[in-house]
N, C-alpha and C positions, 0 to 999 in steps of 0.2 A: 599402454598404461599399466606399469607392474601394480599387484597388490602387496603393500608393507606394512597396511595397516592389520591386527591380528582382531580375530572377531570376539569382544570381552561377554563374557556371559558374568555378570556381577549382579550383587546380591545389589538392588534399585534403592534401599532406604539405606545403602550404607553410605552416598549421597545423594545432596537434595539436587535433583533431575524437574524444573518445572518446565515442560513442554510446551507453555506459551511463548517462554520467552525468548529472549534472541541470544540468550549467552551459553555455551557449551563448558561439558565439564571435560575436565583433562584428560590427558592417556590412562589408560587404566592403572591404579596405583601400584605398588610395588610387592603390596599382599598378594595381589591377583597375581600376577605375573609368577608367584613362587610354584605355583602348580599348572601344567600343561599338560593337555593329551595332544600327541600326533595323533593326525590321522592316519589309518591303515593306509589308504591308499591317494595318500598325494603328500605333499610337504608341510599343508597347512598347519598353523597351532590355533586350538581353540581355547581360551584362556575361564579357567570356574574360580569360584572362588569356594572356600573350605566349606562352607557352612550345610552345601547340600539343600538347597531350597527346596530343587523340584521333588524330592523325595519324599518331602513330610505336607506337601500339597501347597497351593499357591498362595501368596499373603494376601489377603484381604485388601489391604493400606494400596499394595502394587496395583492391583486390578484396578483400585479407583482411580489412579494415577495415569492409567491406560487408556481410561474411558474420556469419550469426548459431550459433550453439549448436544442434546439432542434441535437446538436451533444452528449448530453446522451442519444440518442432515435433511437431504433432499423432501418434498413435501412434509407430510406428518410420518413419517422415518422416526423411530429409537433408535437408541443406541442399543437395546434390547433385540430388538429385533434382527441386529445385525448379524448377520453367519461368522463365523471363526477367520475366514479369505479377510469379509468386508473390516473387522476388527484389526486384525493386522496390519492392514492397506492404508488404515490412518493413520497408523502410525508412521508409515515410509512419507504419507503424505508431510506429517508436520517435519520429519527431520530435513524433506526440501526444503520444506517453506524455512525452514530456520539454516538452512546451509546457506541459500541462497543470498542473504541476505549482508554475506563476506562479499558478494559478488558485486559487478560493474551494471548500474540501472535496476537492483534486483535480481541479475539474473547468474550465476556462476558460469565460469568459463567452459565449462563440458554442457550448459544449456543451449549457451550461446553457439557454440559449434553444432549442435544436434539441430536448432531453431536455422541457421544456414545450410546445414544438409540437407532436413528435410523441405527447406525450401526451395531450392534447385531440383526437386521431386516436382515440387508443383508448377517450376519454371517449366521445364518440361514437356509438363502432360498439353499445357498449351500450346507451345514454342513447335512440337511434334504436329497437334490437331491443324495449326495452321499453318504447316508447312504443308501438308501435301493439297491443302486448295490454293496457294501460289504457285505450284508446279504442273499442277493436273494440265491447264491449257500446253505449254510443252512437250508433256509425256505426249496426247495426244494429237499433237503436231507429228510426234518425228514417226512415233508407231502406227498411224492411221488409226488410231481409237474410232468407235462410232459414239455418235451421241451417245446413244443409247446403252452403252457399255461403258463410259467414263465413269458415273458414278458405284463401278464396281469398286475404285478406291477409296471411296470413301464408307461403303459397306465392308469393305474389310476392315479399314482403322478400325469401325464402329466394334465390328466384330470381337477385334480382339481386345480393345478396352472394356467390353462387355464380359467377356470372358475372364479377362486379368482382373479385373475386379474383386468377381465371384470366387477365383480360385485364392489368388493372394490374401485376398480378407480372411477366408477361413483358414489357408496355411497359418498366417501369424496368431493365430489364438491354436494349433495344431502345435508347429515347429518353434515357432517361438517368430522373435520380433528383428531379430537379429540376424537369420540369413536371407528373410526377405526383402528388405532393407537393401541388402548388397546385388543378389541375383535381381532382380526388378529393373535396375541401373546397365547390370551387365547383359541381358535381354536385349534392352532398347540399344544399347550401344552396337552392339555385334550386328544385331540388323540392320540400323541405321549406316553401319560401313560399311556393308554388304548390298545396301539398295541399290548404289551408285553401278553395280555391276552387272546385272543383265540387260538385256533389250527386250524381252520377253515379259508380254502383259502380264501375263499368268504369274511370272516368277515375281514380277514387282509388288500383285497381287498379296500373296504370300506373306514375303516379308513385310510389306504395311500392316500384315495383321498381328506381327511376331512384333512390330515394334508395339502396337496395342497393346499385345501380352502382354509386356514391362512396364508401359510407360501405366497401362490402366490401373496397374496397383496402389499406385502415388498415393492419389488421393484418398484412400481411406487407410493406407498405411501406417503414411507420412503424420496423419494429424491426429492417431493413436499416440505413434513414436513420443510426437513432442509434448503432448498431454501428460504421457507418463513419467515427463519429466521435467515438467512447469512446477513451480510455487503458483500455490492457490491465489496469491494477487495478483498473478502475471499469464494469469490464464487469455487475457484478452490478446494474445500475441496469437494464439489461435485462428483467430481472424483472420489480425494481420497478415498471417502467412499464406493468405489467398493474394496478395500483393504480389506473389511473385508469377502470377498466374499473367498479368498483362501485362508485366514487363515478359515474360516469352512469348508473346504476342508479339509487341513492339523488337525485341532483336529478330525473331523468325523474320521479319517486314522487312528489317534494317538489312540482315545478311542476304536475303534476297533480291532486294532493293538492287545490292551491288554485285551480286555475282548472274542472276537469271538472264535480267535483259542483256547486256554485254554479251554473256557468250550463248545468245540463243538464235536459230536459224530468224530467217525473216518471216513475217506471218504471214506472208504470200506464198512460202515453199509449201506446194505437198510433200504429203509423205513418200519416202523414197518405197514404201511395202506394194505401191501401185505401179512400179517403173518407172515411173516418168521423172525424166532428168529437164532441169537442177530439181533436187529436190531439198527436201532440209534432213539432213546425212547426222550419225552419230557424232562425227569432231566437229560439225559447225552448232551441235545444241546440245555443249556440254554443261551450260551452266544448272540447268537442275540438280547432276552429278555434282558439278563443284558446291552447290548447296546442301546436299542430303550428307554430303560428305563432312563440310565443316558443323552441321548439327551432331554428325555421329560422335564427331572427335569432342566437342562442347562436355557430349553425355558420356561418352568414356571418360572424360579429364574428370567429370562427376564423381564417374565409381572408383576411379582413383582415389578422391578423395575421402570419400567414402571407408574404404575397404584397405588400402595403403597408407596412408596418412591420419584415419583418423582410427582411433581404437573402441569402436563402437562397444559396449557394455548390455547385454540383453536387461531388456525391460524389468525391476523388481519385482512389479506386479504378477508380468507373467511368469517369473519363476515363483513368487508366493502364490499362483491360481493353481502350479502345478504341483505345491506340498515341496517345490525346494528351499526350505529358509534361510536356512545356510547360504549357500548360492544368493538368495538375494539381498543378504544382508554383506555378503561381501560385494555386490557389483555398491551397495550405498558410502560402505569404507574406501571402495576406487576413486567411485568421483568426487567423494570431500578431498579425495587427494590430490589428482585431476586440479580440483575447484581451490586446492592451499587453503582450506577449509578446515577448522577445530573436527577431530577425533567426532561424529556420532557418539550421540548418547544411548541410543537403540542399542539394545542386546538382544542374544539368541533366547535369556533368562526370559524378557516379554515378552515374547513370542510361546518358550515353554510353558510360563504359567496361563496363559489365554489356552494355550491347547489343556493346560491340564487342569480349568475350569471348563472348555467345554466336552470333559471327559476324553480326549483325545491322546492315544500315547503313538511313539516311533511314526509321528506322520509321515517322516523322510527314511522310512524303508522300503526298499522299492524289489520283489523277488524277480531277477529276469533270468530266472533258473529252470523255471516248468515251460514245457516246449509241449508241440501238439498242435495240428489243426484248431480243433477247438479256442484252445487259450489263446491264440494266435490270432484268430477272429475275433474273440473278445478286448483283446490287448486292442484291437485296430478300434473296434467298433467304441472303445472305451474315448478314445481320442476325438470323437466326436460327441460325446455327453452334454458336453458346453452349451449342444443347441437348445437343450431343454433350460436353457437359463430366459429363451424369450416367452414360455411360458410357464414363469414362475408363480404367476401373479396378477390379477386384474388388473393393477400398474403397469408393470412391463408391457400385458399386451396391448393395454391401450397408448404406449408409445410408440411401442413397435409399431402399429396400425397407423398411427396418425404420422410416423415419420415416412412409411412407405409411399401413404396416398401423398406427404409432402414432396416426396421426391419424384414420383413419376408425374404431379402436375408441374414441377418445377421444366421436367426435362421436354416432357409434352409440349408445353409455353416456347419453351426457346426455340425448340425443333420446326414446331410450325411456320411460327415468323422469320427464321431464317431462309426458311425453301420459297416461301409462298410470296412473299414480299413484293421481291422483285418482278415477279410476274405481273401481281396486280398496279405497281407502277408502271409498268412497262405497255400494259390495257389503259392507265390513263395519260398516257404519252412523252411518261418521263424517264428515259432511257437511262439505266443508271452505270452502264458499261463506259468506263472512261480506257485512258492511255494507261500505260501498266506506272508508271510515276506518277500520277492523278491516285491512280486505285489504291497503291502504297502509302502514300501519303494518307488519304482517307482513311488508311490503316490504322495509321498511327495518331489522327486526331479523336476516333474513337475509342479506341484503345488506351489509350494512355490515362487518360482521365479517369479508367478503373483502380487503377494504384491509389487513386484520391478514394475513393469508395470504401476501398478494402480496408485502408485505415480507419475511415470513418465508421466501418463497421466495430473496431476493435474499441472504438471510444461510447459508441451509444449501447453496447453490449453492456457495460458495467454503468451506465445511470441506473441510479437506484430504482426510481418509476418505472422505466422500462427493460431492462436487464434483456436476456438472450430471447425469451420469446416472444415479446412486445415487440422489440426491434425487428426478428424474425419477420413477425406480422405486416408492420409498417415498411420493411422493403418489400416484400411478393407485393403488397396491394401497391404502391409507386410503380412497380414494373410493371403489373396488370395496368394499369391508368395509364403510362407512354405508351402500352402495345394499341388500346382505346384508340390515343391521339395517331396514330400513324395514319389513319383513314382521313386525317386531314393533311397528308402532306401532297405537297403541288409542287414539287422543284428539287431539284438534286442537292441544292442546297439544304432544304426541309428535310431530305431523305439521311443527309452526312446528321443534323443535328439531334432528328428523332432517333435516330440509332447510336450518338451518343447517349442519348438521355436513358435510353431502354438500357442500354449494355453499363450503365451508371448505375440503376435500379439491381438489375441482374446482378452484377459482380456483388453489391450491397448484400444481398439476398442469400447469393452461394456461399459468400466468408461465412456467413454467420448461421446458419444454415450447416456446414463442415468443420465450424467450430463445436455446433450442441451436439451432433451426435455423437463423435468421443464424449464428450461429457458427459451422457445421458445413458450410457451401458457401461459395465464393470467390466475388467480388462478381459475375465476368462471368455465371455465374448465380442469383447469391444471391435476388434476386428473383422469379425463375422455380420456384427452390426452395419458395420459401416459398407462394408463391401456387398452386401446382398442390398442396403439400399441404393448404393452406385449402382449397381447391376441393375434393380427394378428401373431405377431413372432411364438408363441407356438402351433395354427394351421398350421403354414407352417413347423414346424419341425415335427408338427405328419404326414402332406404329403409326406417329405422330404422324405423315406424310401421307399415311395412305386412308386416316379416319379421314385428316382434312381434304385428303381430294375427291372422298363423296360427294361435299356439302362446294364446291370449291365451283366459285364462278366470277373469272378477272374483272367482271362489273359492279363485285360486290363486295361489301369487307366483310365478309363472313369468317371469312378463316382466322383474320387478325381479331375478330372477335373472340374466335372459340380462343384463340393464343390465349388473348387476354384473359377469358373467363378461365381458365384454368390457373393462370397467377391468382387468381382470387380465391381457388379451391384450394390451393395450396395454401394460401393467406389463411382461409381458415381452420385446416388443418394443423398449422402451428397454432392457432392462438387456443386453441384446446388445447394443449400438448399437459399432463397431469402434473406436472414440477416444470420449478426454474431452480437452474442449476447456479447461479451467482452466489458467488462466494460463497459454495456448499461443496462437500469435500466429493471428490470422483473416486468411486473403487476401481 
């Protein structure tokens, strides 16, 4: 995506610019054009006009024109109150919201490609988690796994999506949004092509944790990415974009479905690591290789598109968090471009006079000329500043607080009920181990009915009554209430339709849930938000197993108890939460 729009810095009352509205004013006019500076060091022209505004100090009349409604502004928020970033930010906001609006459903053609990228991020992160509990019984066929050692693949995924989390969240408020984005994709790929190739637990080991690495970023990446580039009415796609989470579910099923059983040894072979022949040998249980393999190629074809095909644009936000205005005022001139969209009416002129009411001059000089241990340590140590943004404020930290205990009871919940379940059915006599075509299937009747969820998430998010945290509230407490009912189930039938119902609640839950938190922190740590509370969830689920087998005895529902009572903790954890973010502007 070449840039040919040129960035107009014009005097704002030389026309009438109403930022409500849906109509754009033209290319810059023919006055402006008569004076340019190149820049020293690239081709750009940036275009002034004669009159010298920022010189003789900002217009009064412009500022007011810049300033927004303090009822678009998260709880009791001014517009006063707001820092020089947050001022700025609104204004990139309304030129979406008003670009957008050239576009197909509301949304412009470079949303709509970022809204499909980054949802193949969250296809993914599923499509990867459940694939290696399709393969695990095979690995440990052909390699003699012990019981007892099997679940080291799944402590390594956990691992490394624990990890990729933590690190990637904070890289993209660090590096910016833009290479994490692409590396994340090419991670998971490389590994995912390279699983199919050892025989060696250890080495399998490994790379399941390298595919975590990548694939663990997604989700707190991904739903920054597309935040930062939604119009404020179309924020509820947010949600939506947890939809693509059990459709990788439902393919992981499908492509295994057809390639495991066919080419896997019989489940009477031992493993050949003991000698004893026939055994079940590498070429007769290739199909977990033929499966890991066509997921890698799925996730490559990803970061192809990705990084080849699409011309990805760094986030405005985070170049306006890091004082480049410039920079982010041209990636906004790209995508009207991109989008066949009327010339922005933003200029660099708004921006300078905001800086030069809040006394601000040369924000975008940057000296990277003083060298030294010292400065060098400071330059680094500077790069992490942003954390001092979650205690900015007895606001901030009581979000911060209430989203963290939301997400480790979130993780806690699911974690439990997954392990412990099947045990205590299995103590009340109902075996839930079927045929591997039974077990698939029951994949895909639970499973699939989350795509209905996730939607439904993106529709009750924007009722007025109940907007993002009411909703929040009303799925944890549904999930908590199926995790309840499971203590009545009696029959493998009971078991396939409760764990619809729970994983209906659930998915409800997580969209909306992975919706607020972009929404609810400012870009300079939006990222770090989101990834330190993935991170808190995914340690509290690697706990989750071992609080509940204190208390854990297969004659009793205790565990699905505590499952439950933690969706309620969680429950309550949002419904305190100190704002609702519906239809209020995000920094």
């Amino acid at each position: 995506m070449s840039a040919s729009y040129s960035l107009p810095v014009t005097d704002s009352l030389a026309h009438d610019r109403n930022f409500t509205s849906t109509t754009h004013s033209s290319v810059p006019t023919e006055e402006q054009r008569l004076i340019k500076l190149s820049s020293a060091t690239d081709d750009k022209n940036i275009l002034v006009d004669g009159r010298d505004q920022l010189e003789t100090g900002s217009d009064p009349e412009l500022l007011r024109m810049l300033q927004v409604s303090d009822d678009e502004l998260v709880g009791d928020l001014t517009y006063e109150q707001l820092s020089l970033y947050e001022k700025k930010s609104v204004l990139i906001n309304r030129e979406l919201d008003k670009m957008n609006t050239f576009g197909s459903a509301g949304l412009g053609r470079y949303q709509w490609c970022i809204f499909l990228l980054c949802g193949f991020g969250y296809f993914l992160d599923l499509a990867w988690a459940q694939a290696f509990g399709l393969i695990s019984g095979a690995i440990q066929q052909e390699l003699g796994i012990a019981d007892s050692k099997i679940g080291d693949i799944f402590v390594a995924f956990s691992a490394g999506l624990t990890v990729g989390a933590f690190f990637w969240g904070i890289a993209a408020d660090v590096i910016g949004r833009k290479w994490c984005f692409n590396i994340t994709c090419a991670i998971s790929s490389v590994a995912g092509l390279l699983f199919a190739a050892p025989s060696n637990f250890g080495a399998l080991c490994f790379l399941i944790s390298v595919v975590g690495l990548g694939v663990g970023g997604n989700i707190p990446l991904d739903s920054a990415i597309v935040l930062e580039f939604l119009p404020t009415n179309r924020r509820f796609l947010l949600a939506v974009l947890s939809t693509f989470q059990p459709i990788g579910v439902v393919v992981s099923c499908g492509v295994a479905y057809g390639l495991v059983p066919k080419y896997s040894c019989d489940t009477s072979l031992p493993s050949c690591q003991g000698g004893e022949t026939p055994c079940c040998t590498k070429s007769s249980n290739m199909g977990w290789r033929y499966f890991t393999i066509t997921l890698g190629v799925i996730t490559f074809l990803i970061f192809v598109a990705r990084f080849v095909l699409f011309d990805f644009q760094e986030s405005p936000k985070f170049l306006l968090s890091k004082g480049r205005d410039e920079e982010a005022l041209r990636v906004l001139y790209n995508i009207a471009e991109f989008n066949k969209a009327p010339v922005p009416d933003l200029t660099l002129e708004d921006f300078h006079a905001l800086d030069k009411a809040a006394g601000v001059q040369n924000i975008e000089t940057h000296d990277n000329t003083q060298t030294g241990v010292k400065t060098i340590l400071l330059k680094g140590l500077n790069n992490f500043s942003h954390l001092k943004g979650f205690f900015s404020s007895k606001r901030m930290i009581w979000l911060t607080v209430s989203l963290w205990i939301a997400y480790m009871s979130l993780f806690f919940s699911f974690s439990i009920a997954g392990g412990y379940l099947p045990l205590i059915l299995r103590q009340k006599g109902i075996d839930t181990s079927t045929s591997i075509s039974v077990t698939y299937r029951n994949y895909i009747i639970v499973y699939l009915p989350g795509t209905i969820a996730t939607i439904l998430a993106g529709v009750l998010m924007e009722i007025k009554w109940l907007g993002r945290k009411w909703a929040m509230a009303l799925g944890a407490g549904l999930m908590g209430a199926s995790l309840f009912l499971f203590s009545a189930v009696s029959s493998v039938a009971g078991f396939v339709g409760f764990n619809l119902m729970e994983y209906f609640f659930q998915s409800l839950y997580c969209a909306l849930l992975y919706a607020f938190t972009p929404e609810a922190f400012p870009a300079p740590y939006r990222g770090t938000a989101s990834g330190i509370a993935s991170t808190l969830g995914r340690l509290a689920s690697t706990v989750a197993p071992f609080a509940a087998g204190s208390i854990f005895n297969p004659r009793s529902n205790g565990v699905l108890y505590m499952a439950g009572g933690a969706a309620f903790v969680s429950m309550l954890s949002v419904a305190t939460l100190p704002f609702e973010t519906r239809g209020k502007h995000s920094f």
